[in-house]
C-alpha positions in Angstrom: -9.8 -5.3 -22.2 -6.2 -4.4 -20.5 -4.8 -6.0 -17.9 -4.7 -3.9 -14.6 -2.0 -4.3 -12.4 -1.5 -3.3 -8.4 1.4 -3.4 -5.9 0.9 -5.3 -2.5 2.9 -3.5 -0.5 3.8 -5.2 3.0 3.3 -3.1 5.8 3.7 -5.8 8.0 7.2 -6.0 7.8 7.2 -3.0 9.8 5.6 -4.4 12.8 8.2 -7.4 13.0 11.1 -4.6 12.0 11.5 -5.8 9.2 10.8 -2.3 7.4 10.0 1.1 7.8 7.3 3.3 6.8 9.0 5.7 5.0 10.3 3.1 2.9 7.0 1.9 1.9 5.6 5.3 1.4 8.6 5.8 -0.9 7.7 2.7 -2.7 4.1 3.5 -3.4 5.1 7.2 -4.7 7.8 5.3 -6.9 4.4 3.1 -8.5 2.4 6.4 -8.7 5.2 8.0 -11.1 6.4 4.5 -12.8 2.2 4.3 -14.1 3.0 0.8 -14.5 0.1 -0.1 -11.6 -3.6 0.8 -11.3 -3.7 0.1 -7.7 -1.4 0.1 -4.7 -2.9 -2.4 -1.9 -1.6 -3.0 1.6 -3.1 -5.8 3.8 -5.0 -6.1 6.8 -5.9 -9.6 9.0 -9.0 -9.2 11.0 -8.0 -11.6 13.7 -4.0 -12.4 13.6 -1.0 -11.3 12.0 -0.6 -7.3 13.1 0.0 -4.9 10.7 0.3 -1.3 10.8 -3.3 0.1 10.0 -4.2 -0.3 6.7 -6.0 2.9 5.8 -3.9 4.9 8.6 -1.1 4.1 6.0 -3.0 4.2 2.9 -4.0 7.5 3.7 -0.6 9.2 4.7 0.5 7.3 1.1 -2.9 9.4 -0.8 -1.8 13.1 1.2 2.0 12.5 0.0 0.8 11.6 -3.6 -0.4 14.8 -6.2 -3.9 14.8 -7.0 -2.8 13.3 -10.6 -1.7 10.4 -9.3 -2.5 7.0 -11.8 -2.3 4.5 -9.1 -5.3 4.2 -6.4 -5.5 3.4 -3.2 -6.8 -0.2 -2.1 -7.2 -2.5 1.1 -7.4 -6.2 1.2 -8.3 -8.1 4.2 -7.4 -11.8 4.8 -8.9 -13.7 8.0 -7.4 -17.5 9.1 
C-alpha cells in the first residue's frame, strides 16, 4: 500500500482578503503538474466560518486543469 497524499488549499483566506483566487487556482494546477498529490481538497463549514463555495471553486480549478490531470478534486466539510 502507498501512501496518498492531498493539498488543503485555503479558500478562505480569500473571504477575509487574505488571498486571491487566482492564486489558489495557480496553486492547485502547480500540484496537478508536481504529481506529488492524489487529491487537492478545499473546505467548507456548514454553519460558520465563510468560505468561497467549495465546488464553485473546485470546479473552475477541474475546467483549468487537462483531462490528464493526476490530482482529483475533493471537498471537506467541518461543522462547530
Amino acid at each position: 500500500m502507498s501512501i496518498r497524499v492531498g493539498l488543503s488549499v485555503p479558500n478562505r483566506g480569500v473571504v477575509i482578503g487574505a488571498g486571491d483566487p487566482r492564486d489558489l487556482v495557480a496553486m492547485c494546477e502547480a500540484a496537478d503538474r508536481s504529481e506529488l498529490f492524489d487529491a487537492v481538497f478545499t473546505g467548507d463549514n456548514l454553519i460558520s466560518k465563510p468560505r468561497i463555495d467549495a465546488i464553485v471553486f473546485l470546479s473552475g480549478h477541474s475546467g483549468s486543469c487537462p483531462m490528464t490531470s493526476s490530482a482529483r478534486a475533493r471537498t471537506k466539510a467541518a461543522s462547530p
